[in-house]
N, C-alpha and C positions, 0 to 999 in steps of 0.2 A: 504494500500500500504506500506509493509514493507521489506526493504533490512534487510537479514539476515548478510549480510555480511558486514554492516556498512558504513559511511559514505567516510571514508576514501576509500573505494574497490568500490564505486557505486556513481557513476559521472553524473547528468541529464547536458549536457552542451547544453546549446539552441543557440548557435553563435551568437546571438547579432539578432535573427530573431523576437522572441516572449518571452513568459515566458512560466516557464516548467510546472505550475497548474494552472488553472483559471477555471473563471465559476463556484465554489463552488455557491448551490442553494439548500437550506434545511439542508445539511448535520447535522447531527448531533454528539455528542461525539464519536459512533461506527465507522467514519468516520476518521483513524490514516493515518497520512503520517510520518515513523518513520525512519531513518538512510540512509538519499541520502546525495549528495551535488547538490547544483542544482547551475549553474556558467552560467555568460555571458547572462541573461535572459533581455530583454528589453518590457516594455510596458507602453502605458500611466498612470496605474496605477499600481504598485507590478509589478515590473520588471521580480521577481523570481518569487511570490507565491500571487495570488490576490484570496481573500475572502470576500465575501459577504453574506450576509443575512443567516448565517450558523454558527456551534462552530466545526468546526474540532477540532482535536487535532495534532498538527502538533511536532514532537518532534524528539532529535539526529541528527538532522539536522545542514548543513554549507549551508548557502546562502551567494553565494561570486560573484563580479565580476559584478552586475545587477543593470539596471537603467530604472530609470524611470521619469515622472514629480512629482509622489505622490510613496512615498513608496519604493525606488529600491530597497530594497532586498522583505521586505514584506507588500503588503498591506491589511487592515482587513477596509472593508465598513461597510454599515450601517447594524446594524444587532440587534434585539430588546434585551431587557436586559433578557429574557429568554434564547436568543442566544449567551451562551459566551464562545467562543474556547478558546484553550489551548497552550501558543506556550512554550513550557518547553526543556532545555536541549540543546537551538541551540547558533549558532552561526552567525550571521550579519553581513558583512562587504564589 
């Protein structure tokens, strides 16, 4: 999942409903989330971006604006030490 057109031109905004990726399950490195901004994302866990049991690579990215109990911008679960994604190049806050 990659915006050509970068983060600043490509806006996931979730209104405070959910978050904008979840359910990661297996994924692996071939697995990129590269140049969004994802804002206003809400959930019990990773507000913006919840990961589990996977190593995405998540990169060029703005997580802004997103809450949670564990994690509001991003949260990464349990995931074995073969499984180890990538979060390079972003921004939190």
């Amino acid at each position: 999942l990659t915006s050509e057109a970068g983060a600043a031109a490509t806006i996931i905004d979730c209104e405070g409903l959910s978050r904008a990726l979840a359910g990661f399950s297996g994924e692996d490195s071939t697995c990129v989330v590269s140049g969004f901004t994802i804002e206003n994302g809400d959930g019990g866990s990773g507000g913006g971006i919840y990961v589990t049991q996977s190593a995405p690579i998540i990169e060029d990215c703005v997580i802004r604006s997103c809450s949670a109990s564990n994690g509001g911008g991003i949260w990464y679960g349990y995931s074995p030490a073969s499984m180890q994604g990538i979060i390079r190049h972003c921004v939190v806050y």
